[in-house]
CHARMM-style PDB file with segment names, atoms N, HN, CA, C and O in Angstrom:
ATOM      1  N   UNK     1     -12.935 -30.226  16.430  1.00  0.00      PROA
ATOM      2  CA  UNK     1     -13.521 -29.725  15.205  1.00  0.00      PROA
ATOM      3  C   UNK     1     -13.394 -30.813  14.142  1.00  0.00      PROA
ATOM      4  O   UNK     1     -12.315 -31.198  13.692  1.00  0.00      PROA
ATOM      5  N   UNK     2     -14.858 -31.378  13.703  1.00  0.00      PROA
ATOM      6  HN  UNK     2     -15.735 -31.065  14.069  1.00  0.00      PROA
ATOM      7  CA  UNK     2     -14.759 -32.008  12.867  1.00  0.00      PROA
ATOM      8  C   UNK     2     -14.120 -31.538  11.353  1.00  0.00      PROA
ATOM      9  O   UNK     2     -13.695 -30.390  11.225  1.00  0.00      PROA
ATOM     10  N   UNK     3     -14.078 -32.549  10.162  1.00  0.00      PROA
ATOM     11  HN  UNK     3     -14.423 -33.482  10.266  1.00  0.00      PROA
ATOM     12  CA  UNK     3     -12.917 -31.867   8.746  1.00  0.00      PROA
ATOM     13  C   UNK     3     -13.748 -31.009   8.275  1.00  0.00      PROA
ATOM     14  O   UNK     3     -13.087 -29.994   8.053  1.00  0.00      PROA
ATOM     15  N   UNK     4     -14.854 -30.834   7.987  1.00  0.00      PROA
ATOM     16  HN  UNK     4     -15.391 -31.658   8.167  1.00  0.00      PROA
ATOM     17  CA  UNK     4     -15.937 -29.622   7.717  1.00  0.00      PROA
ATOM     18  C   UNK     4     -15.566 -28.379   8.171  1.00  0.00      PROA
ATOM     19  O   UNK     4     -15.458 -27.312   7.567  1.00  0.00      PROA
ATOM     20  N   UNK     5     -15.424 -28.610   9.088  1.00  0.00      PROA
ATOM     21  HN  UNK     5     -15.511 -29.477   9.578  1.00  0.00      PROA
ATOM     22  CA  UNK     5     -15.250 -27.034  10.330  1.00  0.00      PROA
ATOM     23  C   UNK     5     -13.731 -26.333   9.751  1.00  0.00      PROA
ATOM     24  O   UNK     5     -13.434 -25.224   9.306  1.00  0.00      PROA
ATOM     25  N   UNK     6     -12.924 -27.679  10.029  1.00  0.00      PROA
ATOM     26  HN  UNK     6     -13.165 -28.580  10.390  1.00  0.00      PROA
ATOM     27  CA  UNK     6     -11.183 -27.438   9.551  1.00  0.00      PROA
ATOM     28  C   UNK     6     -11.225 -26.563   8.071  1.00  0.00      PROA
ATOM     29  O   UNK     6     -10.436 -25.798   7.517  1.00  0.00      PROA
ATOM     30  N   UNK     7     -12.653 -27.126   7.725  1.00  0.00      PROA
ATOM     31  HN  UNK     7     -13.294 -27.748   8.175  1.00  0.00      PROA
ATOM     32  CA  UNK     7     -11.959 -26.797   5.698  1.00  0.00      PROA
ATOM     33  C   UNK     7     -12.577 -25.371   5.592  1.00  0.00      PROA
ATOM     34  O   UNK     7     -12.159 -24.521   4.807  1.00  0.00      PROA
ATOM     35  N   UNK     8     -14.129 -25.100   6.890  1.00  0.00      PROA
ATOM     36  HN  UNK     8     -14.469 -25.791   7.528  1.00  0.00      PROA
ATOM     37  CA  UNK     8     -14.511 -23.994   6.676  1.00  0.00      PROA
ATOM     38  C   UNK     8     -13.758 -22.706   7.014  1.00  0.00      PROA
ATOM     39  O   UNK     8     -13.809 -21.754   6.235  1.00  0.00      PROA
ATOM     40  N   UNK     9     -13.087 -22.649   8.109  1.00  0.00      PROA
ATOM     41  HN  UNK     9     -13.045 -23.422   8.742  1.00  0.00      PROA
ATOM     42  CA  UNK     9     -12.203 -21.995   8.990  1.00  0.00      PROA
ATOM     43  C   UNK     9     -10.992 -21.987   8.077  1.00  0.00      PROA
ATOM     44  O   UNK     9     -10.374 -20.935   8.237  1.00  0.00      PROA
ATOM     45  N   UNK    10     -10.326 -22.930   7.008  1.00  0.00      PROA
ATOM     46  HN  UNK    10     -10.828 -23.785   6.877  1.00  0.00      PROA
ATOM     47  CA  UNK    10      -9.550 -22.655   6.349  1.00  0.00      PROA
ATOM     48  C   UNK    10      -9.648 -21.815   5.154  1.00  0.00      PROA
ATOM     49  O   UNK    10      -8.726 -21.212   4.605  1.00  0.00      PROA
ATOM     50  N   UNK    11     -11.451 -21.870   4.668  1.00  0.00      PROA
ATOM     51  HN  UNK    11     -12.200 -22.360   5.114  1.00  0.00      PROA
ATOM     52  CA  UNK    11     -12.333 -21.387   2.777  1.00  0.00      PROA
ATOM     53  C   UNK    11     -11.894 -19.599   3.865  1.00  0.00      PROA
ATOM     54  O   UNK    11     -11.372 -18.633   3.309  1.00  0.00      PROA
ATOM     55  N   UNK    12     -12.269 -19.610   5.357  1.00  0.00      PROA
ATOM     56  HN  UNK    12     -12.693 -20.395   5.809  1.00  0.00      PROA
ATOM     57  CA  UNK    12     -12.509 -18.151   5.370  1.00  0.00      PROA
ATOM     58  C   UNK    12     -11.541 -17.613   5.825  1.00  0.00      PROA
ATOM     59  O   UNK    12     -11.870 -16.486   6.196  1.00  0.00      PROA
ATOM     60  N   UNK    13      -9.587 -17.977   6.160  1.00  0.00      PROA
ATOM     61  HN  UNK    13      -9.320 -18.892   5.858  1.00  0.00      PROA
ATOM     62  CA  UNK    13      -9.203 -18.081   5.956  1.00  0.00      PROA
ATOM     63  C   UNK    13      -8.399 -17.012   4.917  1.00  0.00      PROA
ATOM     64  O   UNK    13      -7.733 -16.030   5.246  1.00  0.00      PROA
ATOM     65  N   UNK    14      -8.626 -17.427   3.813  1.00  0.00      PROA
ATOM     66  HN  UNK    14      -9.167 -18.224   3.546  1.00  0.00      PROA
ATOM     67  CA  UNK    14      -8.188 -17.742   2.637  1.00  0.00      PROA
ATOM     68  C   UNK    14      -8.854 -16.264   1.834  1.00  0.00      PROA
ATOM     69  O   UNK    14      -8.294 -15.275   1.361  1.00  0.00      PROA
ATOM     70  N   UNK    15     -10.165 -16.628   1.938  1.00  0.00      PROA
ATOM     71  HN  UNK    15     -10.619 -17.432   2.323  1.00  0.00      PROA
ATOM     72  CA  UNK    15     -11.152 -15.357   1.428  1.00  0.00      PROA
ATOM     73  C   UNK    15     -10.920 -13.862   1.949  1.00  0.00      PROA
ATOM     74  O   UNK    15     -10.791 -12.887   1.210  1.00  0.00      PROA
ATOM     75  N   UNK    16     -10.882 -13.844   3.640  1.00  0.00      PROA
ATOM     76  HN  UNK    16     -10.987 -14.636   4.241  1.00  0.00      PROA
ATOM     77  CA  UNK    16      -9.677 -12.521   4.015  1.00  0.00      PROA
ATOM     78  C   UNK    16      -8.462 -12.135   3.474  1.00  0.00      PROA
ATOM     79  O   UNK    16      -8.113 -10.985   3.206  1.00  0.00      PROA
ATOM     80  N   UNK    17      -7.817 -13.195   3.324  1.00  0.00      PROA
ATOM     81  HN  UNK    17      -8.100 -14.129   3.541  1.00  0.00      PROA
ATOM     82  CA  UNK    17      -6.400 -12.925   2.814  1.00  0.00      PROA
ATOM     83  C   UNK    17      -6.814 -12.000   1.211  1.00  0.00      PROA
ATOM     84  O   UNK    17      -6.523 -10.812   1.071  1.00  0.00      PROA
ATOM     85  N   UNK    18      -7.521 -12.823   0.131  1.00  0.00      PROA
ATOM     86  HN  UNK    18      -7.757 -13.788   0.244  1.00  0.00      PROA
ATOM     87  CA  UNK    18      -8.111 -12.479  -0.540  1.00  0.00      PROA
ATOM     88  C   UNK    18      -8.431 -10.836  -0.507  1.00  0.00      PROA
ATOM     89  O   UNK    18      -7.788 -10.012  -1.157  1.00  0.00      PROA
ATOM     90  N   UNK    19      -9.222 -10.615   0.119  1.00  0.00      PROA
ATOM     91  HN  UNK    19      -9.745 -11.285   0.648  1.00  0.00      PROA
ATOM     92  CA  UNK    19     -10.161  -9.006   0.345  1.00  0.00      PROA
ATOM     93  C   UNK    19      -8.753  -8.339   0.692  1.00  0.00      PROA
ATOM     94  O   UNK    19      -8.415  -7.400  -0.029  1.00  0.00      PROA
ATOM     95  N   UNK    20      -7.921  -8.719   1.696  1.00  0.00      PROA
ATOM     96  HN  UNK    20      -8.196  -9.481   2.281  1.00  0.00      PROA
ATOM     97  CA  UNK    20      -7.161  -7.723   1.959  1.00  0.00      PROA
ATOM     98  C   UNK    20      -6.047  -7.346   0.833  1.00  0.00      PROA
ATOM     99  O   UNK    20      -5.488  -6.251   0.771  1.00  0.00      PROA
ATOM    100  N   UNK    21      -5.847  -8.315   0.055  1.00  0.00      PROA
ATOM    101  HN  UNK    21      -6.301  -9.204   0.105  1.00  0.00      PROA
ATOM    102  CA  UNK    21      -4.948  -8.433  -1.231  1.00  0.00      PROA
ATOM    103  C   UNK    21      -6.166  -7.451  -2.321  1.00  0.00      PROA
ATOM    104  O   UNK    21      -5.710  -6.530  -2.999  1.00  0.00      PROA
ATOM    105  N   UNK    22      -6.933  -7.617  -2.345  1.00  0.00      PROA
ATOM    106  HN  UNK    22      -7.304  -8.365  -1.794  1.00  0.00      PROA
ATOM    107  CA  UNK    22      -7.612  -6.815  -3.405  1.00  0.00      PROA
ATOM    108  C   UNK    22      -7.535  -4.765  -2.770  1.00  0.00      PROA
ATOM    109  O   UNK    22      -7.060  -3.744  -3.268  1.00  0.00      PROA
ATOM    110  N   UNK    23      -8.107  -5.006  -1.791  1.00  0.00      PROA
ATOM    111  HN  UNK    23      -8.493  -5.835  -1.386  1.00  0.00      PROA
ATOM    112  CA  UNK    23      -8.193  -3.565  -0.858  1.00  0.00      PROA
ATOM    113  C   UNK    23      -6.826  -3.118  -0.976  1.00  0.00      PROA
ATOM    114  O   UNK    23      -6.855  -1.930  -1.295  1.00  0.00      PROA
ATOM    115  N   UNK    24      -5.446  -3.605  -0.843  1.00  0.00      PROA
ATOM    116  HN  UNK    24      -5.423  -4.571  -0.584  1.00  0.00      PROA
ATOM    117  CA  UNK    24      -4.125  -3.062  -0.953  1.00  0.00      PROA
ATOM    118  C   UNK    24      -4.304  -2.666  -2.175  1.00  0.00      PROA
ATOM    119  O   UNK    24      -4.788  -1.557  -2.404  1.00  0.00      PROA
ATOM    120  N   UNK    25      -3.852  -3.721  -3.391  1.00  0.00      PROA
ATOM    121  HN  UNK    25      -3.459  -4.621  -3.205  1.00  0.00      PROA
ATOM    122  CA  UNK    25      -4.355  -3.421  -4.705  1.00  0.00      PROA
ATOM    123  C   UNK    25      -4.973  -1.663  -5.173  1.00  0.00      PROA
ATOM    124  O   UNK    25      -4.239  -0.822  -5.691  1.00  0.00      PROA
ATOM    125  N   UNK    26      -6.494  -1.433  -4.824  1.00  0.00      PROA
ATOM    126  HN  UNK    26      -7.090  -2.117  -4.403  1.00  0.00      PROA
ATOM    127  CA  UNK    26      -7.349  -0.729  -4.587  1.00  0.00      PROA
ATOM    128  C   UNK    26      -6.421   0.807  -3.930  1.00  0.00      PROA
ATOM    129  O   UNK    26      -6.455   1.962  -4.356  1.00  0.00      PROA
ATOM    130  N   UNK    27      -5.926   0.428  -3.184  1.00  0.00      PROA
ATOM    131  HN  UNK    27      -5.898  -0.510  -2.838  1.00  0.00      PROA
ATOM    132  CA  UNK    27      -5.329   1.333  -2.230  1.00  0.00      PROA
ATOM    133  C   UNK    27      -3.929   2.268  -3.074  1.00  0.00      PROA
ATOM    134  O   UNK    27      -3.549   3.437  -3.151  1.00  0.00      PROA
ATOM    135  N   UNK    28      -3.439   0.668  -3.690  1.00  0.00      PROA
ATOM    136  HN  UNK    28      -3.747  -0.281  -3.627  1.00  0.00      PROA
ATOM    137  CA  UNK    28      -2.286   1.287  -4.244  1.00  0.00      PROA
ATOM    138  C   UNK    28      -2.158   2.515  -5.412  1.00  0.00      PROA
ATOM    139  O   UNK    28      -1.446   3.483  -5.677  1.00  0.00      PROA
ATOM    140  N   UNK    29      -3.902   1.460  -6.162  1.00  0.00      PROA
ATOM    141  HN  UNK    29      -4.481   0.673  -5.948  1.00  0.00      PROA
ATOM    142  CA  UNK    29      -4.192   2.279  -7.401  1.00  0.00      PROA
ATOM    143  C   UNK    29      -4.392   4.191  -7.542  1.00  0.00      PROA
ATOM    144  O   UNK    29      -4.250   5.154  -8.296  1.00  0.00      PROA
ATOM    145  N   UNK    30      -4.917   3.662  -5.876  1.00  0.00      PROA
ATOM    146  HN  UNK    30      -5.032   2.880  -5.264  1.00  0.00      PROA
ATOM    147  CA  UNK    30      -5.378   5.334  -5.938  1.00  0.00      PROA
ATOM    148  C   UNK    30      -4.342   6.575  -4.746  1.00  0.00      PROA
ATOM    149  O   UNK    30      -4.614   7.601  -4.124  1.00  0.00      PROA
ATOM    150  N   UNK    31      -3.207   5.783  -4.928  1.00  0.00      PROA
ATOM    151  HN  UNK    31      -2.986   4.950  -5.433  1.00  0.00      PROA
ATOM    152  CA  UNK    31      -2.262   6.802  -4.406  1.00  0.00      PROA
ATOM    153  C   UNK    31      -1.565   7.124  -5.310  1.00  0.00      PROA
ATOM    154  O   UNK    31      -1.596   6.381  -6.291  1.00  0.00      PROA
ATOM    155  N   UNK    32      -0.738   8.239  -5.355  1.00  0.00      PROA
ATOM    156  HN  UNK    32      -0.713   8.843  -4.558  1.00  0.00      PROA
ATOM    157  CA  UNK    32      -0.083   8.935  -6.258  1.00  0.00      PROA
ATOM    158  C   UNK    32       1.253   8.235  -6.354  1.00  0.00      PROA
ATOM    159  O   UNK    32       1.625   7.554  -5.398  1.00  0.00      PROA
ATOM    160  N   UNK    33       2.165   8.374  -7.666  1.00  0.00      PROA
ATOM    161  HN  UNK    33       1.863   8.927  -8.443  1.00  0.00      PROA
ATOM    162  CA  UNK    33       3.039   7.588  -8.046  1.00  0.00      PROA
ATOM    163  C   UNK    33       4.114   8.566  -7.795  1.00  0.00      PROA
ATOM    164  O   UNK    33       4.238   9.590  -8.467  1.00  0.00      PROA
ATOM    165  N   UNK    34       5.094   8.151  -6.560  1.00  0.00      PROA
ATOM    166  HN  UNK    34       4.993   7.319  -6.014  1.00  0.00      PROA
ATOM    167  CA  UNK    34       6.263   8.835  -6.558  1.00  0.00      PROA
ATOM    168  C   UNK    34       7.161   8.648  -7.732  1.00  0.00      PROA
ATOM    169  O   UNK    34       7.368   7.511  -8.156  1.00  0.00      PROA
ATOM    170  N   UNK    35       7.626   9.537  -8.201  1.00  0.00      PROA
ATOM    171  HN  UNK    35       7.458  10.461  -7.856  1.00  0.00      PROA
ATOM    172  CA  UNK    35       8.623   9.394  -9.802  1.00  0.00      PROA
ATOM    173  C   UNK    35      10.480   9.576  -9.054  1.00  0.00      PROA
ATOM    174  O   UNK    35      11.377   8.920  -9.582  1.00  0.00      PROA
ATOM    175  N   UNK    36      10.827  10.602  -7.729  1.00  0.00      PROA
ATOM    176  HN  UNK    36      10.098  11.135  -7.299  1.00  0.00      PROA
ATOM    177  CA  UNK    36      12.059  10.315  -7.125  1.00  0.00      PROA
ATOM    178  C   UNK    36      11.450  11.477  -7.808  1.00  0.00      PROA
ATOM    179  O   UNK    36      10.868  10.884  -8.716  1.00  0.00      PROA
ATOM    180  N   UNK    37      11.200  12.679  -7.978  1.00  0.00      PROA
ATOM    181  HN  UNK    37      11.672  13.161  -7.240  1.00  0.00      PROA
ATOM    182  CA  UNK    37      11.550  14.001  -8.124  1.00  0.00      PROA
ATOM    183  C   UNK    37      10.829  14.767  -6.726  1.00  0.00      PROA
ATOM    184  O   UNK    37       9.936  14.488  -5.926  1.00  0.00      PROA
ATOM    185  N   UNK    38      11.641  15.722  -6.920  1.00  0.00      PROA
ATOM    186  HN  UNK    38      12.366  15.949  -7.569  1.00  0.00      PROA
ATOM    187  CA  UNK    38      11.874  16.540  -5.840  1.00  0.00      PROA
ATOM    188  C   UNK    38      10.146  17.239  -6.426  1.00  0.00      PROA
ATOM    189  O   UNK    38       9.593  17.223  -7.526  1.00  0.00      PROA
ATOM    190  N   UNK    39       9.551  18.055  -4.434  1.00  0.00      PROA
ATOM    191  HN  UNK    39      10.000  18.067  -3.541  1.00  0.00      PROA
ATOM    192  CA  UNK    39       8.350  18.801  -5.225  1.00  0.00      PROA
ATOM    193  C   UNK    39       8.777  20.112  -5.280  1.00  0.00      PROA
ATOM    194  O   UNK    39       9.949  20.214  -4.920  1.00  0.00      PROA
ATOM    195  N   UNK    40       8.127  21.411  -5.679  1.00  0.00      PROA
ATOM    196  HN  UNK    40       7.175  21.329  -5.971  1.00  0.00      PROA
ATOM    197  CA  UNK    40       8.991  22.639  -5.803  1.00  0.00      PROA
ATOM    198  C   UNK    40       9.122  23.176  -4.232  1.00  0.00      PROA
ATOM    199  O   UNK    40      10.094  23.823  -3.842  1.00  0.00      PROA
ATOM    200  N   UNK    41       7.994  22.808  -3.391  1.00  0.00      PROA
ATOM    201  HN  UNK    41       7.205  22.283  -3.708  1.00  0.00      PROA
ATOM    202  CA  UNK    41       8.831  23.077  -2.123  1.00  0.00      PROA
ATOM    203  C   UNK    41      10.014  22.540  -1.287  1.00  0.00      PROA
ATOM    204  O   UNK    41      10.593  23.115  -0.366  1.00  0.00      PROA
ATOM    205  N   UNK    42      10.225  21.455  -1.744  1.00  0.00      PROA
ATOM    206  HN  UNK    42       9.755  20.988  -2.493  1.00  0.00      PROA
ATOM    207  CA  UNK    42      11.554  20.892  -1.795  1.00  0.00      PROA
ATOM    208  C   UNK    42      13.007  21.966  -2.457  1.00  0.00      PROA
ATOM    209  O   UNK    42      13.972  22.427  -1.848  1.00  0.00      PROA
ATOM    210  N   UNK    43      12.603  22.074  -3.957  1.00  0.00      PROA
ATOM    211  HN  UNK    43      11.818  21.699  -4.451  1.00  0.00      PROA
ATOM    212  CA  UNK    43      13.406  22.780  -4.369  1.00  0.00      PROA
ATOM    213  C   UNK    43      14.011  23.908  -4.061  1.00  0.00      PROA
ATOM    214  O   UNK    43      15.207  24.199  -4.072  1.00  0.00      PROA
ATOM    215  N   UNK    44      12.964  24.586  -3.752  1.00  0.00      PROA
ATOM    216  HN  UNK    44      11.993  24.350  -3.743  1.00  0.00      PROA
ATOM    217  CA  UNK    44      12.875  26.183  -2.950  1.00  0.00      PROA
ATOM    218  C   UNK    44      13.817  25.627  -2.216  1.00  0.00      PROA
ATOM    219  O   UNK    44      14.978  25.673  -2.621  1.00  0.00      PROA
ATOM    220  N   UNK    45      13.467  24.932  -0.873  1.00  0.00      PROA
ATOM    221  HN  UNK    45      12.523  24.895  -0.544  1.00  0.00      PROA
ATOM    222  CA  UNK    45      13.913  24.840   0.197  1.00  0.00      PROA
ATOM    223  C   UNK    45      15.873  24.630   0.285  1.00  0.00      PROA
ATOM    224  O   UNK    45      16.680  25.097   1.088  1.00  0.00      PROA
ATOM    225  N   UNK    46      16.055  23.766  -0.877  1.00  0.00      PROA
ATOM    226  HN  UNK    46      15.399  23.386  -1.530  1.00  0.00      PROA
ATOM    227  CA  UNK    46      17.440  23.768  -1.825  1.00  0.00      PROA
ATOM    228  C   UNK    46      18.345  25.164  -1.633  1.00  0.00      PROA
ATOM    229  O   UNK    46      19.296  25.476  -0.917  1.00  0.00      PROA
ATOM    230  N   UNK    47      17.372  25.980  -2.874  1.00  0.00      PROA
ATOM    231  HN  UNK    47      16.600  25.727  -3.456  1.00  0.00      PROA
ATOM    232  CA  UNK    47      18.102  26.858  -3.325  1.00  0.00      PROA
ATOM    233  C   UNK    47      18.097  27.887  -2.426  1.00  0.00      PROA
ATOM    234  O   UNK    47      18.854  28.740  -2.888  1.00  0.00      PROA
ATOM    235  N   UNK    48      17.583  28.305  -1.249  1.00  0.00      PROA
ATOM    236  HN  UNK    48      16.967  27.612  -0.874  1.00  0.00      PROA
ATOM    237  CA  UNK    48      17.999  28.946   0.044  1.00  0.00      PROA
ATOM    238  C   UNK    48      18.679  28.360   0.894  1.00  0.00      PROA
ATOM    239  O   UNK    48      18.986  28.928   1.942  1.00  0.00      PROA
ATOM    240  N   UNK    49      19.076  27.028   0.598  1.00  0.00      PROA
ATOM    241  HN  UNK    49      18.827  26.567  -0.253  1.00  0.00      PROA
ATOM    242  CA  UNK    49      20.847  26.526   1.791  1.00  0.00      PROA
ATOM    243  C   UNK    49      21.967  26.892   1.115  1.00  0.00      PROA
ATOM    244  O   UNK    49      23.009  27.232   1.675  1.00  0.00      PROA
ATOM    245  N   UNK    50      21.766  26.828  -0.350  1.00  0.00      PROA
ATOM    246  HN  UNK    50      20.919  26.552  -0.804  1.00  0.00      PROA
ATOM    247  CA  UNK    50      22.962  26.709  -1.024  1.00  0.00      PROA
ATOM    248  C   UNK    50      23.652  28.375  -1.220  1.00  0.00      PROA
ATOM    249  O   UNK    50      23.358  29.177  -2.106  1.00  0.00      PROA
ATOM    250  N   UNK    51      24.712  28.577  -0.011  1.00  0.00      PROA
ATOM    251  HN  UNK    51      24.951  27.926   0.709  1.00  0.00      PROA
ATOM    252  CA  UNK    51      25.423  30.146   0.358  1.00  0.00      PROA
ATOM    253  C   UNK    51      26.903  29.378   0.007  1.00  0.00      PROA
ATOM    254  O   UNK    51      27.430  28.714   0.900  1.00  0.00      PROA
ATOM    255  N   UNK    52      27.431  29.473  -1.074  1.00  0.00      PROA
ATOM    256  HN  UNK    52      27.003  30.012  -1.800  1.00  0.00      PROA
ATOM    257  CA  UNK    52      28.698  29.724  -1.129  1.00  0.00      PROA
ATOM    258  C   UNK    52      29.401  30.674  -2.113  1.00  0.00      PROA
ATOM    259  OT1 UNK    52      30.622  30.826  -2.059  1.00  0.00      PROA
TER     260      UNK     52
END
Protein backbone atom coordinates (compact mmCIF):
# COMPACT_ATOMS: atom_id res chain seq x y z
CA UNK A 1 0.00 0.00 0.00
CA UNK A 2 1.25 2.99 -1.31
CA UNK A 3 1.36 6.52 1.51
CA UNK A 4 -2.05 7.60 -0.06
CA UNK A 5 -3.76 4.38 0.79
CA UNK A 6 -1.81 4.41 4.47
CA UNK A 7 -3.20 8.09 5.07
CA UNK A 8 -6.66 7.03 3.57
CA UNK A 9 -7.21 3.91 5.73
CA UNK A 10 -5.85 6.05 8.56
CA UNK A 11 -8.60 9.72 7.54
CA UNK A 12 -11.26 6.55 7.87
CA UNK A 13 -9.88 5.32 10.67
CA UNK A 14 -10.19 8.21 12.61
CA UNK A 15 -13.72 9.41 11.19
CA UNK A 16 -15.33 6.00 12.84
CA UNK A 17 -13.76 6.59 15.93
CA UNK A 18 -15.30 10.03 15.49
CA UNK A 19 -19.17 8.80 14.71
CA UNK A 20 -18.87 6.38 17.41
CA UNK A 21 -17.72 9.14 19.99
CA UNK A 22 -20.56 11.37 18.81
CA UNK A 23 -23.40 8.32 18.81
CA UNK A 24 -22.18 7.49 22.63
CA UNK A 25 -22.43 11.20 23.32
CA UNK A 26 -26.09 11.07 21.62
CA UNK A 27 -26.80 7.95 23.54
CA UNK A 28 -25.76 9.28 26.77
CA UNK A 29 -27.84 12.44 26.31
CA UNK A 30 -30.90 10.59 25.99
CA UNK A 31 -30.73 8.18 28.88
CA UNK A 32 -31.99 9.03 32.11
CA UNK A 33 -29.71 10.42 34.87
CA UNK A 34 -29.30 8.07 37.79
CA UNK A 35 -29.24 10.57 40.98
CA UNK A 36 -28.30 7.13 43.64
CA UNK A 37 -31.96 7.34 44.82
CA UNK A 38 -33.82 4.53 45.43
CA UNK A 39 -37.25 4.13 42.97
CA UNK A 40 -40.51 3.68 45.12
CA UNK A 41 -40.50 0.11 44.13
CA UNK A 42 -37.36 -0.25 45.65
CA UNK A 43 -38.62 1.41 48.70
CA UNK A 44 -41.73 -0.61 49.10
CA UNK A 45 -39.69 -3.52 48.66
CA UNK A 46 -37.51 -2.05 51.95
CA UNK A 47 -40.21 -1.45 54.09
CA UNK A 48 -41.71 -5.11 53.85
CA UNK A 49 -38.12 -6.80 55.01
CA UNK A 50 -37.77 -4.57 57.72
CA UNK A 51 -39.67 -7.16 60.80
CA UNK A 52 -38.12 -6.30 63.96
Amino acid sequence: MDRRGRGLSTSLAAAEDKIAQVEAQQEKKQSPVFLGLPSLSQLTARTGEATE
